[in-house]
Biopython code that builds the backbone (N, CA, C, O; Angstrom):
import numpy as np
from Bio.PDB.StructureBuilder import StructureBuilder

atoms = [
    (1, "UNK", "N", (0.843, -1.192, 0.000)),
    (1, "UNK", "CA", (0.000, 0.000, 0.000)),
    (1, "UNK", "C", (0.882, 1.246, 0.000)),
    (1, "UNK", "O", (1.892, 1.332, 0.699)),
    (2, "UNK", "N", (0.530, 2.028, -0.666)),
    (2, "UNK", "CA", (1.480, 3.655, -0.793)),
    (2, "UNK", "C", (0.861, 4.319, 0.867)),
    (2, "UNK", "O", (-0.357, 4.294, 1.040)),
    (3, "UNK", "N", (1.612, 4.784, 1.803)),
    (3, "UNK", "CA", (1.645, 5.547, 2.256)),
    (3, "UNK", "C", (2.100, 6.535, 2.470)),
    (3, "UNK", "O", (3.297, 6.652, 2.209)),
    (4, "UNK", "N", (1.409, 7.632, 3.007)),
    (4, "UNK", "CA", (1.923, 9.206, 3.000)),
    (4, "UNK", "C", (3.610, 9.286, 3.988)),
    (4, "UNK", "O", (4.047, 8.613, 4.922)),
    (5, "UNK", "N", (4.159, 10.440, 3.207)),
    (5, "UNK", "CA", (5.636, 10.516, 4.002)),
    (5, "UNK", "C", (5.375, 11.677, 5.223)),
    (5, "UNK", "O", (4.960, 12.806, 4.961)),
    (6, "UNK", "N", (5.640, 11.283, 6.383)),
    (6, "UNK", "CA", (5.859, 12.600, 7.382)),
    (6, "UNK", "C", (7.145, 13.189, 7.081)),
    (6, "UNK", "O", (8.296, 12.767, 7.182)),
    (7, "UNK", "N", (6.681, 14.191, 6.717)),
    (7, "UNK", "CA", (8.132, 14.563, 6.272)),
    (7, "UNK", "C", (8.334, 15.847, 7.359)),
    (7, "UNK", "O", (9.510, 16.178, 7.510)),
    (8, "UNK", "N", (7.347, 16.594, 8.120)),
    (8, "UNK", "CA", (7.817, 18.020, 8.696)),
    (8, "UNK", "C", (8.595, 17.254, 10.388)),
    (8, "UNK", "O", (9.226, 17.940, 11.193)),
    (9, "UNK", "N", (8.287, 15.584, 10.573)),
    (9, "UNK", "CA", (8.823, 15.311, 11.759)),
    (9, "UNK", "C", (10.592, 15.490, 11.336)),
    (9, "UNK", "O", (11.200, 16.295, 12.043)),
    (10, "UNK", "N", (11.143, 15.001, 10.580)),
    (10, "UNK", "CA", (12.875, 15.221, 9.763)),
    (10, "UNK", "C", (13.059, 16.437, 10.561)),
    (10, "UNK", "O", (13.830, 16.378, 11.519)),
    (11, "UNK", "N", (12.096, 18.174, 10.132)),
    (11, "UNK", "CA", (13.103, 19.092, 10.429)),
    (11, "UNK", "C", (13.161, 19.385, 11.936)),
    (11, "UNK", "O", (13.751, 20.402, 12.302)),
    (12, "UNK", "N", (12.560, 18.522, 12.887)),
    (12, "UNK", "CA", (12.994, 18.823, 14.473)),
    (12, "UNK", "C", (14.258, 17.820, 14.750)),
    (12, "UNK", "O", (14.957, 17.743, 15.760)),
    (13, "UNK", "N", (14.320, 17.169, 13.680)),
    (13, "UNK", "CA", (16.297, 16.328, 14.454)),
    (13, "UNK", "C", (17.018, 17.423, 14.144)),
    (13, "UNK", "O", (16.790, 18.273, 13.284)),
    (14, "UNK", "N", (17.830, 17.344, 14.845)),
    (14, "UNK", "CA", (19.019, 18.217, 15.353)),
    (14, "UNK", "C", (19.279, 18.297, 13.690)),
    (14, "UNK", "O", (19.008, 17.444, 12.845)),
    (15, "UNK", "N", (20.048, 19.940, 13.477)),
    (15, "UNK", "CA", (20.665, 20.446, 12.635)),
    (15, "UNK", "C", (21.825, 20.940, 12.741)),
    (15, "UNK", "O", (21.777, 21.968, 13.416)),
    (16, "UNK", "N", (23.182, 20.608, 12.278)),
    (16, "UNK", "CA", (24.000, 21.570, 12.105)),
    (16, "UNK", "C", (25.182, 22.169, 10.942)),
    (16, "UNK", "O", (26.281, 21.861, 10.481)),
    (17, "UNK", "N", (24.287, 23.078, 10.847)),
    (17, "UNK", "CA", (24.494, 23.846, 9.384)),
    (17, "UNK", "C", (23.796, 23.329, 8.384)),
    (17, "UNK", "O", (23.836, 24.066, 7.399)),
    (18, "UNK", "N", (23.172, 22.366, 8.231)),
    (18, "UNK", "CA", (22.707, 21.785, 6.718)),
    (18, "UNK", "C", (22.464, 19.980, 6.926)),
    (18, "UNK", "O", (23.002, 18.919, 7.244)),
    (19, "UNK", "N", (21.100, 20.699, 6.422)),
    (19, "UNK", "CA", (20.624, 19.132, 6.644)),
    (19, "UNK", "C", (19.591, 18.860, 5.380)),
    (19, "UNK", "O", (18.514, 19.444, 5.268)),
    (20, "UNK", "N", (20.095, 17.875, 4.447)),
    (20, "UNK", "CA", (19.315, 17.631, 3.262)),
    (20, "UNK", "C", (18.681, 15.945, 2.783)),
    (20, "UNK", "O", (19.546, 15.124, 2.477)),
    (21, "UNK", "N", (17.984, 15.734, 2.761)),
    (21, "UNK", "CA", (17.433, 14.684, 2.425)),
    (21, "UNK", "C", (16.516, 14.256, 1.740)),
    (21, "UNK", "O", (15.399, 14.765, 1.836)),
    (22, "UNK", "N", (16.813, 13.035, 0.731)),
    (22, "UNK", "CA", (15.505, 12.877, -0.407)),
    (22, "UNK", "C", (14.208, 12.264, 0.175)),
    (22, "UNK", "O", (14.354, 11.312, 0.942)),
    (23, "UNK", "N", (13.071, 12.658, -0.074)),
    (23, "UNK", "CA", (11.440, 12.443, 0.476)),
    (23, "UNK", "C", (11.566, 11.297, -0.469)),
    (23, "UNK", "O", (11.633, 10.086, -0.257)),
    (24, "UNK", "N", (11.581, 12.034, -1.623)),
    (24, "UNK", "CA", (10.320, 10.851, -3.434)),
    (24, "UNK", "C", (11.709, 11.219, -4.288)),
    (24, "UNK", "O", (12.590, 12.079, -4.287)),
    (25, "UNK", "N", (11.445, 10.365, -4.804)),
    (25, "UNK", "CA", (11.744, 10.242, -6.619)),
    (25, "UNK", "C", (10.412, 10.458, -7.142)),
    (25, "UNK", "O", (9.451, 9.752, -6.836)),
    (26, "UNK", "N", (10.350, 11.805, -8.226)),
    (26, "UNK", "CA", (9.011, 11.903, -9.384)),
    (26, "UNK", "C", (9.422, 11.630, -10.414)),
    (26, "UNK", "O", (9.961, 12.666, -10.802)),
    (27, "UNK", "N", (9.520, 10.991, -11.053)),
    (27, "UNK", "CA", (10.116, 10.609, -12.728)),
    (27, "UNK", "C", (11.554, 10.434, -12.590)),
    (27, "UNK", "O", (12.166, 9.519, -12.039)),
    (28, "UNK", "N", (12.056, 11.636, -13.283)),
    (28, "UNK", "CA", (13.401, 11.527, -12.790)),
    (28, "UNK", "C", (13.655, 12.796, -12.031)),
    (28, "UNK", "O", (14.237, 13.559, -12.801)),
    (29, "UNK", "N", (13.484, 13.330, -10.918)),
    (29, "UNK", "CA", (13.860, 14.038, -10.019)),
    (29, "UNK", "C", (13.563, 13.546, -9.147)),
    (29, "UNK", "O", (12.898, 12.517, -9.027)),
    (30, "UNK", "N", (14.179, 14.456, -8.098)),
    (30, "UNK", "CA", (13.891, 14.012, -6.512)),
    (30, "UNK", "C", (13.687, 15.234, -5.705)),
    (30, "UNK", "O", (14.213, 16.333, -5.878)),
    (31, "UNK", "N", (12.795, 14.853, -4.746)),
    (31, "UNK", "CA", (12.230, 16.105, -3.916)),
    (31, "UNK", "C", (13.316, 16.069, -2.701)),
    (31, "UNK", "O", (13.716, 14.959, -2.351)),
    (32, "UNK", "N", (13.689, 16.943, -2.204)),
    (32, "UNK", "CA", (14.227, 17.236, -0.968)),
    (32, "UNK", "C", (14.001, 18.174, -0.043)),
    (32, "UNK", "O", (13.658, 19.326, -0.305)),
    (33, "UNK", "N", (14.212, 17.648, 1.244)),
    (33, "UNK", "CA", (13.992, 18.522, 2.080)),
    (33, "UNK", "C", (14.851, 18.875, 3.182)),
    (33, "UNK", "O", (15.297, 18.036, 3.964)),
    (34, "UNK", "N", (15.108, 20.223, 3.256)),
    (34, "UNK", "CA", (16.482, 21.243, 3.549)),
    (34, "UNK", "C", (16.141, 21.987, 4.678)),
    (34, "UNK", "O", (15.436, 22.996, 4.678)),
    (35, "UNK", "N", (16.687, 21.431, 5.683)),
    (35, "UNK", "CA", (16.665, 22.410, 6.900)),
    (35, "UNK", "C", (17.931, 22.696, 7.346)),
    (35, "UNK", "O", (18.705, 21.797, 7.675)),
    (36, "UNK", "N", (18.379, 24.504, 7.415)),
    (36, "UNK", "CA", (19.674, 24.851, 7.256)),
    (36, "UNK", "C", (19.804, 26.362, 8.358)),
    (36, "UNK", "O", (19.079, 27.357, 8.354)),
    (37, "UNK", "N", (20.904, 26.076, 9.162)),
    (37, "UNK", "CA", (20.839, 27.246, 10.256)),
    (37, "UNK", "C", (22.024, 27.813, 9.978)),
    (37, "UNK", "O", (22.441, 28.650, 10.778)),
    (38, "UNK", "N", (22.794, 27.499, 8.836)),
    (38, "UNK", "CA", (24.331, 27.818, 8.614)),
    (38, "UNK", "C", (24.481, 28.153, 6.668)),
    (38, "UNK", "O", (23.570, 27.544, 6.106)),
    (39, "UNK", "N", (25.138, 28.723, 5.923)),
    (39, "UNK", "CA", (25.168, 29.015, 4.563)),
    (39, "UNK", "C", (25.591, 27.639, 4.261)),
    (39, "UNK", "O", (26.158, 26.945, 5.105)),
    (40, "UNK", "N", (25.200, 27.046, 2.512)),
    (40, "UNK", "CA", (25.756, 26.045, 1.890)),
    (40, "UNK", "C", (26.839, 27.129, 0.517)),
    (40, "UNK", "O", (26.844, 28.232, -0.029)),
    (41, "UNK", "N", (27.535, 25.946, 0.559)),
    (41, "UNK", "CA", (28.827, 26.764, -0.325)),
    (41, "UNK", "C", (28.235, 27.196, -1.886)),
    (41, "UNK", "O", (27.203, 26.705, -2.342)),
    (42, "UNK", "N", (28.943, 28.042, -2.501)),
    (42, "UNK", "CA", (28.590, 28.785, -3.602)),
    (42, "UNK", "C", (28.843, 27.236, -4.506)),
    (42, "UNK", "O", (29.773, 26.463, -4.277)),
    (43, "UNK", "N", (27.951, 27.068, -5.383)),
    (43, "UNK", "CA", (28.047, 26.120, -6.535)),
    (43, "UNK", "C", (26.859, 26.146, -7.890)),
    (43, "UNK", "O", (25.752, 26.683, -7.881)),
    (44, "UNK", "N", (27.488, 25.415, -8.956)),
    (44, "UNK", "CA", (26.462, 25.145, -9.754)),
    (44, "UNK", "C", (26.196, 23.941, -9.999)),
    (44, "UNK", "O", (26.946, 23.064, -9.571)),
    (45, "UNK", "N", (24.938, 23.595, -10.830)),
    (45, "UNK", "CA", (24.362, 22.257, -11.398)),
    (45, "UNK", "C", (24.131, 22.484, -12.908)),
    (45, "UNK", "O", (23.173, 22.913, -13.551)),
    (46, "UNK", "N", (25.458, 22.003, -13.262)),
    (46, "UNK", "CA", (25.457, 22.184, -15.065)),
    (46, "UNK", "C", (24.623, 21.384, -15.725)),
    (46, "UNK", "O", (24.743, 21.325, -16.949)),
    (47, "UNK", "N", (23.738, 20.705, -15.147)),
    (47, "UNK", "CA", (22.852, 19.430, -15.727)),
    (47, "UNK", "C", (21.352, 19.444, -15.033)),
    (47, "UNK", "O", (20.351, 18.751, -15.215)),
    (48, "UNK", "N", (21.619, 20.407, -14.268)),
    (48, "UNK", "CA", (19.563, 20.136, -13.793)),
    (48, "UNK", "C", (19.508, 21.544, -13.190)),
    (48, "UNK", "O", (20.355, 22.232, -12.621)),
    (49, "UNK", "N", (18.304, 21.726, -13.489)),
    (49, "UNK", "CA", (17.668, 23.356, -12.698)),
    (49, "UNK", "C", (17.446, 22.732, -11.296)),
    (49, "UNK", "O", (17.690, 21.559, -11.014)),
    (50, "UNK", "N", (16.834, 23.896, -10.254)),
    (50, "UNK", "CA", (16.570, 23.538, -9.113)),
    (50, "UNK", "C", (15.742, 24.140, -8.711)),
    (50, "UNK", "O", (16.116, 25.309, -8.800)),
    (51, "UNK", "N", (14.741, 24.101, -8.274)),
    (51, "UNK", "CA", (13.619, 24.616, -7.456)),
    (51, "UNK", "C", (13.525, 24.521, -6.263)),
    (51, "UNK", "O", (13.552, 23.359, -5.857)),
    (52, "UNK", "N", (13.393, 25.520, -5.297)),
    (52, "UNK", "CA", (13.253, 25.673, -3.879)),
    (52, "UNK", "C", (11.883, 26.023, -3.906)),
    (52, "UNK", "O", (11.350, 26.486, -4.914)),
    (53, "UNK", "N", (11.188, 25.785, -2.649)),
    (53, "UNK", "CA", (10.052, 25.822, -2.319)),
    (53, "UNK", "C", (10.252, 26.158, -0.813)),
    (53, "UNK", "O", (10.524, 25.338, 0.064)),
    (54, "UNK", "N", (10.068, 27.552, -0.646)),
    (54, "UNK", "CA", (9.913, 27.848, 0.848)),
    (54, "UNK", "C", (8.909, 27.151, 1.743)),
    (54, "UNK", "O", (7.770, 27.083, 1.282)),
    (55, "UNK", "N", (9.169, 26.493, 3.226)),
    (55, "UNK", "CA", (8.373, 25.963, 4.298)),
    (55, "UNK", "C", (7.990, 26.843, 5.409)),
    (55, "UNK", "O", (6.861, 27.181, 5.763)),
    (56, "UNK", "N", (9.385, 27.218, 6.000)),
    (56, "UNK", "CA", (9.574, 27.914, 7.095)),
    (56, "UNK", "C", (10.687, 28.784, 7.362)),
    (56, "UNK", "O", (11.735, 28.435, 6.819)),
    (57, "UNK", "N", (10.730, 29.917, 8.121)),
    (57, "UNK", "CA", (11.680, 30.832, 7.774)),
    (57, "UNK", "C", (11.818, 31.509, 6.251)),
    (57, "UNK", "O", (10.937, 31.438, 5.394)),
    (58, "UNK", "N", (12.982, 32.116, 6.110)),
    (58, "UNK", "CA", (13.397, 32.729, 5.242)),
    (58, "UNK", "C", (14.764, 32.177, 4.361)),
    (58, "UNK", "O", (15.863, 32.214, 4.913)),
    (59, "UNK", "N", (14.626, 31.655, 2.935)),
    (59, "UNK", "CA", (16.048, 31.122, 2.581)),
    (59, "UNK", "C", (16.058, 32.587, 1.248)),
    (59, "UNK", "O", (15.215, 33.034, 0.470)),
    (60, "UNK", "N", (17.561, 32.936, 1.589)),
    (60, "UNK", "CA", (18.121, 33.851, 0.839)),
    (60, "UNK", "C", (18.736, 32.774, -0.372)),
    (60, "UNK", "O", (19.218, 31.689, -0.046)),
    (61, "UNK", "N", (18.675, 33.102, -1.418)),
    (61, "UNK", "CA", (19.510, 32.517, -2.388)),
    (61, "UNK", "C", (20.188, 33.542, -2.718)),
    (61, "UNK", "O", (19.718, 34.661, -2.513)),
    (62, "UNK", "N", (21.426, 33.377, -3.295)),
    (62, "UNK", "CA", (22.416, 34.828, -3.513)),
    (62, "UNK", "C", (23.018, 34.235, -5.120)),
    (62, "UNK", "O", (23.378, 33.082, -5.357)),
    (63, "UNK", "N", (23.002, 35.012, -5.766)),
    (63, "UNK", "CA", (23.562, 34.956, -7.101)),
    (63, "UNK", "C", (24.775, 36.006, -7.256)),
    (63, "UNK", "O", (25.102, 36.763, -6.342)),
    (64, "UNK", "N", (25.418, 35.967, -8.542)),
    (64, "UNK", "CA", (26.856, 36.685, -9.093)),
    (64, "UNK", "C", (26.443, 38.090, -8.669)),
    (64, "UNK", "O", (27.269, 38.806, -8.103)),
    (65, "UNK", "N", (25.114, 38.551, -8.932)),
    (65, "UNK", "CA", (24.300, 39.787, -9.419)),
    (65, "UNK", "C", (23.323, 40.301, -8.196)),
    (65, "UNK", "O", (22.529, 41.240, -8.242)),
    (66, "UNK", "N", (23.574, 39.518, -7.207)),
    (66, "UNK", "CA", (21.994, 39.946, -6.038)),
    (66, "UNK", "C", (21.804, 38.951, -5.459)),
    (66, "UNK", "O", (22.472, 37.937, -5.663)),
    (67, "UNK", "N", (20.718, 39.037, -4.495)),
    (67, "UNK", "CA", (19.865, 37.945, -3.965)),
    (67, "UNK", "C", (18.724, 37.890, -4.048)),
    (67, "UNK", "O", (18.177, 38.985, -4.178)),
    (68, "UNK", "N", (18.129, 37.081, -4.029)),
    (68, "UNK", "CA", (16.538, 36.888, -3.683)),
    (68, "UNK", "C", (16.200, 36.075, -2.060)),
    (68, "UNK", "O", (16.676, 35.112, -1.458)),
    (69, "UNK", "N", (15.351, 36.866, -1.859)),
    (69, "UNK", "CA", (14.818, 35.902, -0.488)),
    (69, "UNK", "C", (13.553, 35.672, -0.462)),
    (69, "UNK", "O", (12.565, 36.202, -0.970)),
    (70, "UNK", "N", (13.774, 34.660, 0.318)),
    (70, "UNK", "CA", (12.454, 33.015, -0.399)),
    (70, "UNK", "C", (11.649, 33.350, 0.623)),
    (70, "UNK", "O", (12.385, 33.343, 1.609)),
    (71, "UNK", "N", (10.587, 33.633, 0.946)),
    (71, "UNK", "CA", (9.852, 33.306, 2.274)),
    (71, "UNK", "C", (8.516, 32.144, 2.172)),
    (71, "UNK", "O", (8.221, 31.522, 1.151)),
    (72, "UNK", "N", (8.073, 32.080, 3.018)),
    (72, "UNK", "CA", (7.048, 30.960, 3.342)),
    (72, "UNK", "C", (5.810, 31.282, 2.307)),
    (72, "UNK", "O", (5.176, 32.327, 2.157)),
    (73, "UNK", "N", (5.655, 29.572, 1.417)),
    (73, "UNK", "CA", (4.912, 29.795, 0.377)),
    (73, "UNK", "C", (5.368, 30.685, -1.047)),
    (73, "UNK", "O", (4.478, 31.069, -1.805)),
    (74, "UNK", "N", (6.730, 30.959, -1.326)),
    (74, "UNK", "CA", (7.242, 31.334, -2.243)),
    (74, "UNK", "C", (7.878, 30.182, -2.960)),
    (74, "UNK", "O", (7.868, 29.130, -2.322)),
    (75, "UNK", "N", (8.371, 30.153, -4.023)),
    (75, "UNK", "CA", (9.139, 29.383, -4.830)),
    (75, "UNK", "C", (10.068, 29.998, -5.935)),
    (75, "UNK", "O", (9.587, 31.017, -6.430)),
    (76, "UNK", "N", (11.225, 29.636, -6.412)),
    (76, "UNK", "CA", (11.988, 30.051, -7.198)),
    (76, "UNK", "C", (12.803, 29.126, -7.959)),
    (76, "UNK", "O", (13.410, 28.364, -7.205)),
    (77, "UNK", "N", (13.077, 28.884, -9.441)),
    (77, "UNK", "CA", (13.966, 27.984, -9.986)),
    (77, "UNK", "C", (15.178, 28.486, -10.434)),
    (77, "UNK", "O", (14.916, 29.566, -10.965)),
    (78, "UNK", "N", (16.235, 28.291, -10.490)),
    (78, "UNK", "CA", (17.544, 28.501, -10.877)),
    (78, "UNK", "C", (17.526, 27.856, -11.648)),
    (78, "UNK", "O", (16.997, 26.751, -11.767)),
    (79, "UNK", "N", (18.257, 28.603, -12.474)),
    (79, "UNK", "CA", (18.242, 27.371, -14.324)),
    (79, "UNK", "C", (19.796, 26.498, -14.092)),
    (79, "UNK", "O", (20.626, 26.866, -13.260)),
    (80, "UNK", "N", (19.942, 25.533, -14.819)),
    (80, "UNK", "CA", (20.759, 25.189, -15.258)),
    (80, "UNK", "C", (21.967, 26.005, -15.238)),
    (80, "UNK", "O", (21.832, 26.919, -16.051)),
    (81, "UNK", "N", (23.453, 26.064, -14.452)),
    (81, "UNK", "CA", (24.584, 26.364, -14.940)),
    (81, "UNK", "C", (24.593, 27.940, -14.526)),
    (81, "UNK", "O", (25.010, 28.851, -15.241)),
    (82, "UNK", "N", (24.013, 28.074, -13.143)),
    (82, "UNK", "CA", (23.936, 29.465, -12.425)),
    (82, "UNK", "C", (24.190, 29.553, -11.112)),
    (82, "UNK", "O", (23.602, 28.989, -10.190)),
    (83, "UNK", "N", (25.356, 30.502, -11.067)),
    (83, "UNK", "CA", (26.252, 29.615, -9.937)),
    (83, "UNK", "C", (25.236, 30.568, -8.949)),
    (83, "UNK", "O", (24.672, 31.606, -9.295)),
    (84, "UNK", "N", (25.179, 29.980, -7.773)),
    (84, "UNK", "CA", (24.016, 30.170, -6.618)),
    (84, "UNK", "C", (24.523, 29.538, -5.268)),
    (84, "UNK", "O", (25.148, 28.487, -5.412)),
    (85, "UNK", "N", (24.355, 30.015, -3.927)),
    (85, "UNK", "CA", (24.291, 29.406, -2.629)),
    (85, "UNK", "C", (22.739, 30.067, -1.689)),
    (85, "UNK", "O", (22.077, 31.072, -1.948)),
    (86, "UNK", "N", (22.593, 29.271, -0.817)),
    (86, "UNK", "CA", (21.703, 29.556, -0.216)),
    (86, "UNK", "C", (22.009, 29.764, 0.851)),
    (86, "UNK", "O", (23.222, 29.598, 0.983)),
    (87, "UNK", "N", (21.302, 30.194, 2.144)),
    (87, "UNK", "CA", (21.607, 30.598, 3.617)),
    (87, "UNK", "C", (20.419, 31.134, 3.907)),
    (87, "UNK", "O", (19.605, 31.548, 3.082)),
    (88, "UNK", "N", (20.303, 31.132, 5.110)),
    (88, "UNK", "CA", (18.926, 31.153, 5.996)),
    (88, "UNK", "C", (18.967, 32.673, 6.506)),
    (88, "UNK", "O", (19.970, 32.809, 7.207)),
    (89, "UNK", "N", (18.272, 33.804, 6.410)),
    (89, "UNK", "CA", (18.307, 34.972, 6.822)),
    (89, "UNK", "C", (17.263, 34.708, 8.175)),
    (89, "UNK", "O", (16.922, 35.777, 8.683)),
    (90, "UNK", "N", (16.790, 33.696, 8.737)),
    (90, "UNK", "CA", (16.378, 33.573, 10.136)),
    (90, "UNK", "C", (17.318, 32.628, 11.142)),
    (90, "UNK", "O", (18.173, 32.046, 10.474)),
    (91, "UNK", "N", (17.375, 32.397, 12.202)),
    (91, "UNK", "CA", (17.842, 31.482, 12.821)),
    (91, "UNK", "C", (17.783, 30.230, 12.443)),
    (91, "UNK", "O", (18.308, 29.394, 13.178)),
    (92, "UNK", "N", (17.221, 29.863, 11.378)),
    (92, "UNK", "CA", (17.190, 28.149, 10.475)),
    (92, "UNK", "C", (16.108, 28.587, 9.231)),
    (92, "UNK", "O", (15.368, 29.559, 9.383)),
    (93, "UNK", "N", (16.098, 27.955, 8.269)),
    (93, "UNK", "CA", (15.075, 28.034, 6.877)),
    (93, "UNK", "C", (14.900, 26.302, 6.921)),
    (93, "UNK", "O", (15.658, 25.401, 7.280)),
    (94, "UNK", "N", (13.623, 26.327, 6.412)),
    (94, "UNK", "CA", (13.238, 24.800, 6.037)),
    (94, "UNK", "C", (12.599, 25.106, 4.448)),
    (94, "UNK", "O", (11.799, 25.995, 4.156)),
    (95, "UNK", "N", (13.180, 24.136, 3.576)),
    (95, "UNK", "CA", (12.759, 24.423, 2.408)),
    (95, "UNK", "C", (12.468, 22.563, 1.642)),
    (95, "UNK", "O", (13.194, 21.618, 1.948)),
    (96, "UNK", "N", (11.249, 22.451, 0.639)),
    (96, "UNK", "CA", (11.679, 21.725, -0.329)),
    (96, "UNK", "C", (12.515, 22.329, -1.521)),
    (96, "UNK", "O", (12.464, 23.487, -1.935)),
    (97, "UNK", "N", (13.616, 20.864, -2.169)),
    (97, "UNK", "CA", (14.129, 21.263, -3.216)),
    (97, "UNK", "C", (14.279, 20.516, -4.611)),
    (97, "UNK", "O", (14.800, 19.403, -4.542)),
    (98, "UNK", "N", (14.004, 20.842, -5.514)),
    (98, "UNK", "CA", (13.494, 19.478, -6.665)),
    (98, "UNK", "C", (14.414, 20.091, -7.590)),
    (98, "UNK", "O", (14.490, 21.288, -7.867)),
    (99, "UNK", "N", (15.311, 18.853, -8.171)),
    (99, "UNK", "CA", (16.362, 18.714, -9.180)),
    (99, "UNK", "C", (16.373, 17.355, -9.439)),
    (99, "UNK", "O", (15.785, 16.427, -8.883)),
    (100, "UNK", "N", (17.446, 17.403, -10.749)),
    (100, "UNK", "CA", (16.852, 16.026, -11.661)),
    (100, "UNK", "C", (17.801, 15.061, -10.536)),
    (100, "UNK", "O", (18.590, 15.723, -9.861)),
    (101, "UNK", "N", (17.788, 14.067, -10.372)),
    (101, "UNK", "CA", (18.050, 12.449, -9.436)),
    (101, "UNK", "C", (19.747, 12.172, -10.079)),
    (101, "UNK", "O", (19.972, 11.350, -10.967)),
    (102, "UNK", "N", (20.378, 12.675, -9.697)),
    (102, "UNK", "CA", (21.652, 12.402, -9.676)),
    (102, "UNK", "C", (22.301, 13.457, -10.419)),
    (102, "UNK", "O", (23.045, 13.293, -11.386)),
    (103, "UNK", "N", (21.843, 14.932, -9.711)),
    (103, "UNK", "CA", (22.497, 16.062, -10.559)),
    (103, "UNK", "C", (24.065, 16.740, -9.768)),
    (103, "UNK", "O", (24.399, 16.786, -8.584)),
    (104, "UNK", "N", (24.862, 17.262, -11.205)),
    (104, "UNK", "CA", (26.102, 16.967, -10.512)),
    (104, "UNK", "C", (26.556, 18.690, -9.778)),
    (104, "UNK", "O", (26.943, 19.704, -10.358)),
    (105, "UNK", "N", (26.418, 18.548, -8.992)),
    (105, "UNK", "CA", (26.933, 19.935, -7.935)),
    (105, "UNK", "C", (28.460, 19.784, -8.093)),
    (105, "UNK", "O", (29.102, 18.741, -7.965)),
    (106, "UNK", "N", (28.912, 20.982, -8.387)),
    (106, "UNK", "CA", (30.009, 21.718, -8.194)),
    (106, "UNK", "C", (30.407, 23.034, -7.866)),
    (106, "UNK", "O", (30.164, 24.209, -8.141)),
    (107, "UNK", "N", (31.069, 22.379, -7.215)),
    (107, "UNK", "CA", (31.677, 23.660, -5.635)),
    (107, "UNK", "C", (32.913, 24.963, -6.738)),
    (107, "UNK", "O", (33.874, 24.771, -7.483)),
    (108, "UNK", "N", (32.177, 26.187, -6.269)),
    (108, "UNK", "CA", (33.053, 27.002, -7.118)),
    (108, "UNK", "C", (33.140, 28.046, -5.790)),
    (108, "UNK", "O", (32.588, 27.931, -4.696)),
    (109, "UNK", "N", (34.118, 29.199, -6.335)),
    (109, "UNK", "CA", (34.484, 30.189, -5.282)),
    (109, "UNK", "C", (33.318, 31.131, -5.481)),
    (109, "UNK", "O", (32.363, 30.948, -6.235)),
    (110, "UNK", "N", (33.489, 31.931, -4.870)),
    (110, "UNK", "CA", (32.347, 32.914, -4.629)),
    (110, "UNK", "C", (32.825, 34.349, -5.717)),
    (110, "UNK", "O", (33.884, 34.849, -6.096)),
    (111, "UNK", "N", (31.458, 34.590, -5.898)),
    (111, "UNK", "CA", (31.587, 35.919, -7.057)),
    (111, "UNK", "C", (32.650, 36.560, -6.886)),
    (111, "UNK", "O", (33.144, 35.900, -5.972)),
    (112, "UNK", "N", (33.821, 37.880, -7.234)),
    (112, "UNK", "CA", (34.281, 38.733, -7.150)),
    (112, "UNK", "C", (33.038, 40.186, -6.562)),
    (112, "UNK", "O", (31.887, 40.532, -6.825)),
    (113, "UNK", "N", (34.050, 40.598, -5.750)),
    (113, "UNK", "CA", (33.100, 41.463, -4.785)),
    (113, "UNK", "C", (33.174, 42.864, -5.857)),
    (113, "UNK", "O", (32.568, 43.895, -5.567)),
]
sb = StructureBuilder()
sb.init_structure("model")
sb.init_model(0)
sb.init_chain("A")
sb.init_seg("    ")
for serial, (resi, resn, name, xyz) in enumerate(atoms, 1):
    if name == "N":
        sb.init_residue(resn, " ", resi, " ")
    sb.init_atom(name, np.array(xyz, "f"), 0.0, 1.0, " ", f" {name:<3s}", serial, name[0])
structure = sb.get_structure()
């Protein structure tokens, strides 16, 4: 029988700095869910876009050019091959995040200021 995933019990285990984990596989992506009280490093995904889906708190995404900040019930996709990090502008952000099922992250330095 398919049963439903609890998924909001995950973001009360302990966090530190970054905590990510796959819910589902939908076709070929996978949903995740991101509870983060600390920044994740600047990188891109030359092979899959990514979609965040705000839960709780506030997740800043920061690009070459600016930031955007995500709040509860917002959503945003990053395309393909745009270098991006995220970080929590509250004391922790809880977010879903959907990219294709084995997309390849790479760690780059951070913009020129």
């Amino acid at each position: 029988m398919i049963e439903p995933v609890e998924f909001l019990t995950m973001v009360d285990a302990a966090c530190d700095g970054y905590r990510n984990e796959v819910l589902t596989t939908v076709n070929d992506h996978d949903v995740h869910i991101s509870v983060m009280n600390a920044p994740y490093f600047w990188h891109i995904h030359p092979d899959s876009d990514e979609t965040f889906i705000a839960i709780d708190g506030t997740l800043i995404i920061d690009f070459d050019d600016g930031q955007v900040q995500l709040r509860r019930g917002q959503m945003l996709t990053v395309p393909a091959g745009v270098r991006h990090r995220t970080r929590p502008a509250t004391e922790r952000s809880i977010n879903l995040t959907v990219e294709r099922t084995n997309a390849t992250t790479i760690r780059c330095d951070s913009p020129p200021d």
